[in-house]
C-alpha positions in Angstrom: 162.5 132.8 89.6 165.0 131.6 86.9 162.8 132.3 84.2 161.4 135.6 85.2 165.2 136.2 85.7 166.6 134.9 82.4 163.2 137.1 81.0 163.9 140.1 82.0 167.5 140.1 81.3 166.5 139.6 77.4 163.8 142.3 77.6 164.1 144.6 80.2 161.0 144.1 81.9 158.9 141.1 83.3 155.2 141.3 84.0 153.6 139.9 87.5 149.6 138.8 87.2 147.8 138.7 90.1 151.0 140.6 92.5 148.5 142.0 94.2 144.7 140.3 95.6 141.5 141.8 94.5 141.5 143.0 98.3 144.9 144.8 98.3 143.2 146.3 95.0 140.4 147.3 96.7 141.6 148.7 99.7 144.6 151.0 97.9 141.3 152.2 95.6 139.4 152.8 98.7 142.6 154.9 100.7 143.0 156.9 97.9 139.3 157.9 97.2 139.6 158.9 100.7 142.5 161.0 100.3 140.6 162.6 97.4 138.0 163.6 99.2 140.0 164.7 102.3 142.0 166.6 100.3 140.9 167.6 97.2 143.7 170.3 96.7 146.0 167.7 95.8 144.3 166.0 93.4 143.8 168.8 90.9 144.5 167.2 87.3 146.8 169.1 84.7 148.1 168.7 81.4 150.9 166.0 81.4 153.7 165.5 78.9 151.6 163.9 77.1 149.2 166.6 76.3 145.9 165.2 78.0 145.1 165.8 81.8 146.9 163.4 84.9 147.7 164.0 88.4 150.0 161.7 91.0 150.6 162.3 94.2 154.0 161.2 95.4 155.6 160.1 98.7 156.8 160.8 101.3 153.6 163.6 101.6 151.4 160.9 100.2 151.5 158.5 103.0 151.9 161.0 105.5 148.0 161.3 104.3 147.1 157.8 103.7 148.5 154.3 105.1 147.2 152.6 102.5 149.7 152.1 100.4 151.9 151.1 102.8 151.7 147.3 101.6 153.0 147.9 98.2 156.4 149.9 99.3 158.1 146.4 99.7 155.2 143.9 98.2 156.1 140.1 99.4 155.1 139.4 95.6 157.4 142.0 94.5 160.4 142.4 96.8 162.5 138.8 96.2 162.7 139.5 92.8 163.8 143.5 93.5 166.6 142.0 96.0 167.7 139.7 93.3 168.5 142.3 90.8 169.7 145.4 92.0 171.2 143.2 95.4 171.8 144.0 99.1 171.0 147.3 100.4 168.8 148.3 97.5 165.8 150.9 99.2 163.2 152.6 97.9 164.0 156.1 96.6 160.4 157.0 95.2 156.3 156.1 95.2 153.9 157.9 92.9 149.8 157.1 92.8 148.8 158.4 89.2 145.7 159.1 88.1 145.0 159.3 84.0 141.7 161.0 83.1 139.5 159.5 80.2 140.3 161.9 77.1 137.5 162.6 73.9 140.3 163.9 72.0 140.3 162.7 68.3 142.9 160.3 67.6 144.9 161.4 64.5 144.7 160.3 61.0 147.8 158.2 61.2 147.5 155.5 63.7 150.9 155.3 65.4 151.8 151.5 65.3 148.5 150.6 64.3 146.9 151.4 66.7 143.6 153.2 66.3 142.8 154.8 69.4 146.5 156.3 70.2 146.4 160.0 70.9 150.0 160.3 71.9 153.4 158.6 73.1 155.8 160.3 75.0 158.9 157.8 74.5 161.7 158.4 77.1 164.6 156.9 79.1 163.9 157.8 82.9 166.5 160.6 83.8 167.1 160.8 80.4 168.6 157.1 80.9 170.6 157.8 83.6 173.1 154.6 84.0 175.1 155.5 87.0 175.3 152.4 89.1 174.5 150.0 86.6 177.0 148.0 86.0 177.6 147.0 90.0 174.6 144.2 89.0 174.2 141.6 86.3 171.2 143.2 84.5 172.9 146.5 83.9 169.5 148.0 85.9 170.7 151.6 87.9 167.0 151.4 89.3 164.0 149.3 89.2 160.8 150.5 88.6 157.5 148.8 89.9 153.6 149.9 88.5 151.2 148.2 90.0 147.1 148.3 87.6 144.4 149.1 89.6 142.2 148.6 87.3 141.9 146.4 84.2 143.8 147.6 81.6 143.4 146.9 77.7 143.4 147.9 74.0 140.0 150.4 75.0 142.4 152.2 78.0 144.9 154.1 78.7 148.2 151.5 79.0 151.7 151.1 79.4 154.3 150.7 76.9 158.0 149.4 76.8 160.4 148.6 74.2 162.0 145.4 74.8 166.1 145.9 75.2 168.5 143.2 76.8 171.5 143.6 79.2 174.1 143.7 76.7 172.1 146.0 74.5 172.1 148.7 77.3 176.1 148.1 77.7 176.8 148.3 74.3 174.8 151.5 73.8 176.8 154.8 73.5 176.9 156.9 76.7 177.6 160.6 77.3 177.9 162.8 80.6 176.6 165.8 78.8 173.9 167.1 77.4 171.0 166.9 79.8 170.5 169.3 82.8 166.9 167.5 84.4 167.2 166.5 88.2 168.5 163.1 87.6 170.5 163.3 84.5 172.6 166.4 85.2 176.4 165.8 84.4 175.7 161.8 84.7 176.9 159.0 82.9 173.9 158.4 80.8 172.5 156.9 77.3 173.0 159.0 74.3 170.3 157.5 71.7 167.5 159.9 72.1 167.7 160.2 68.1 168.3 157.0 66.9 167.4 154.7 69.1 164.4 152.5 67.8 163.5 155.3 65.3 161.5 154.5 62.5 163.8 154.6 59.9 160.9 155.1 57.2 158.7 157.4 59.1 160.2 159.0 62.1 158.1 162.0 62.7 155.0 161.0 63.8 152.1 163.8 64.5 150.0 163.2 67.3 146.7 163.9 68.4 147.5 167.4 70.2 149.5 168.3 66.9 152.9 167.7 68.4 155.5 166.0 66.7 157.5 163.5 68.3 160.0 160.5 67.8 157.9 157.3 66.3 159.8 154.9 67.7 159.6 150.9 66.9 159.1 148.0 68.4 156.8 148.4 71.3 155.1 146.3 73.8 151.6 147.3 74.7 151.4 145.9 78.2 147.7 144.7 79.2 146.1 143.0 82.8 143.8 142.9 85.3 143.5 145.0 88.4 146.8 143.7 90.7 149.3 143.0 87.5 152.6 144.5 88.5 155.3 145.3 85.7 158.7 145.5 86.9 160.9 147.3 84.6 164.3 148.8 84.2 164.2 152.4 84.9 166.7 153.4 81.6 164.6 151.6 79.3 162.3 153.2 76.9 158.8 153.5 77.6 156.3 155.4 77.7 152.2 155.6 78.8 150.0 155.2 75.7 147.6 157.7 76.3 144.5 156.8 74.3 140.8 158.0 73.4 138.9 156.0 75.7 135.9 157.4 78.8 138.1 155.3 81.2 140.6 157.2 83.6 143.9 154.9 84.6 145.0 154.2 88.0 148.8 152.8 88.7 151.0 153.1 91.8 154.6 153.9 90.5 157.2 152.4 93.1 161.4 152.8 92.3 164.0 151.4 94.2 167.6 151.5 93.7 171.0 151.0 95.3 171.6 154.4 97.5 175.5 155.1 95.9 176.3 156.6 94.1 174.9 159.3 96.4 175.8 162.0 93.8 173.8 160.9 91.0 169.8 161.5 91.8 168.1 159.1 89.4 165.1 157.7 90.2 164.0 160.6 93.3 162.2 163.3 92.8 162.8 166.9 93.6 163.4 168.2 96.6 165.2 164.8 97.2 169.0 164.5 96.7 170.0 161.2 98.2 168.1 157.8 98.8 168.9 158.1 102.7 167.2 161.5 102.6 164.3 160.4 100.9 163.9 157.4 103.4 164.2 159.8 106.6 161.3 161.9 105.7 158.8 158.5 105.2 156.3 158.2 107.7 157.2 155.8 110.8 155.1 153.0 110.2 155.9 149.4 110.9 153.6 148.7 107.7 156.2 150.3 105.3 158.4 147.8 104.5 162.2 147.7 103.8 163.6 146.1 100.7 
């Protein structure tokens, strides 16, 4: 674990291959295309963010539904390494199943990084990089998040996207308690380099494919796998889905955990939630849904 440690202290992130079998694959695939048809209501796709169409479906209402993903809420392949970073009484505060559609949109004229089936990239800090917390752990992390592939992933798909960052790069960043009012990022210590950080200095607008501009930001990591790859990232780090042309949807499972104090600070839950220990009281009660 020293590596994968020493790793993701430097960058930020650390990719698992094979986390989870071809049968865990299979039978989260299967639970969910059950769901689907079960309950097609809740599996309506929408424009994301990002400008093409998505939908996730997010716990606790998820696997009140389904047990299926009940494995992957503390993964054996998985957990050690969560304990090990954010420490004792770390919990899971979220779990998202997200489903990318394929999109025939025209990628633009000017390939973003080189690469020439991008349509977009919507590069962000989760909560707006939120850093309450951090510093009670070595690698500066205020939550951990965990997506699981379901499916192959490559240059022809739909992938995800980090930019490397170390430990002492987060500390040394400059940070701000204003400025943001989004559910987990309201009046919290967070990072403030949402226009400088990793911007290309030569080009930084950068038009995408649904004619929006954004931030072109440097320095990225395209990350690719097989079905069961796990990457497990810090939450405040920038990333971002690279949503490309492609006739293949996406399928990931999005799991965060994080310490439950500060209780005030609501990174890494989603509304209604306010507190880890709320969250964790309205799970299903299942012996298969493990405890970090």
């Amino acid at each position: 674990m020293n590596e994968t440690l020493e790793f993701f202290a430097e960058n930020g992130y650390v990719v698992v291959p094979d986390a989870l079998t071809d049968k865990e694959v299979a039978e989260v695939n299967d639970g969910i295309a059950a769901d689907r048809a079960a309950h097609p209501e809740y599996w309506e796709p929408s424009p994301a963010a990002s400008g093409h169409l998505s939908v996730g479906c997010d716990a606790p209402e998820l696997l009140h539904r389904t047990g299926a993903l009940d494995r992957l809420t503390c993964h054996p392949s998985i957990a050690p390494l969560a304990r090990r970073i954010l420490g004792p009484g770390a919990a899971m505060s979220g779990l998202t199943f997200l489903r990318r559609e394929p999109c025939d949109v025209q990628p633009p004229d000017d390939p973003d990084g080189g690469d020439p089936l991008c349509l977009t990239r919507v590069w962000h800090r989760e909560d707006s990089g939120n850093v309450e917390g951090a510093e009670r752990n070595e690698f500066f992390v205020p939550a951990l998040q965990v997506i699981f592939y379901m499916e192959d992933v490559d240059a022809g798909s739909h992938c995800f996207s980090i930019i490397p960052e170390s430990v002492e790069s987060k500390r040394n960043l400059p940070k701000t308690h204003t400025g943001n009012s989004g559910w987990g990022a309201r009046d919290r210590l967070r990072i403030d380099d949402a226009d400088g950080g990793y911007v290309d200095a030569e080009r930084p607008v950068w038009v995408d494919a649904f004619g929006r501009e954004l931030t072109r930001r440097t320095g990225r990591v395209d990350i690719y796998g097989s079905g069961g790859t796990a990457i497990v990232f810090n939450n405040c780090s920038y990333h971002c889905g690279s949503v490309r042309h492609t006739r293949r949807p996406r399928h990931t499972v999005h799991v965060r955990y994080r310490q439950p104090e500060p209780v005030a600070s609501r990174h890494a839950l989603k509304p209604p939630w306010e507190s880890v220990a709320q969250f964790s009281a309205a799970l299903p009660s299942r012996a298969t849904i493990g405890k970090l």
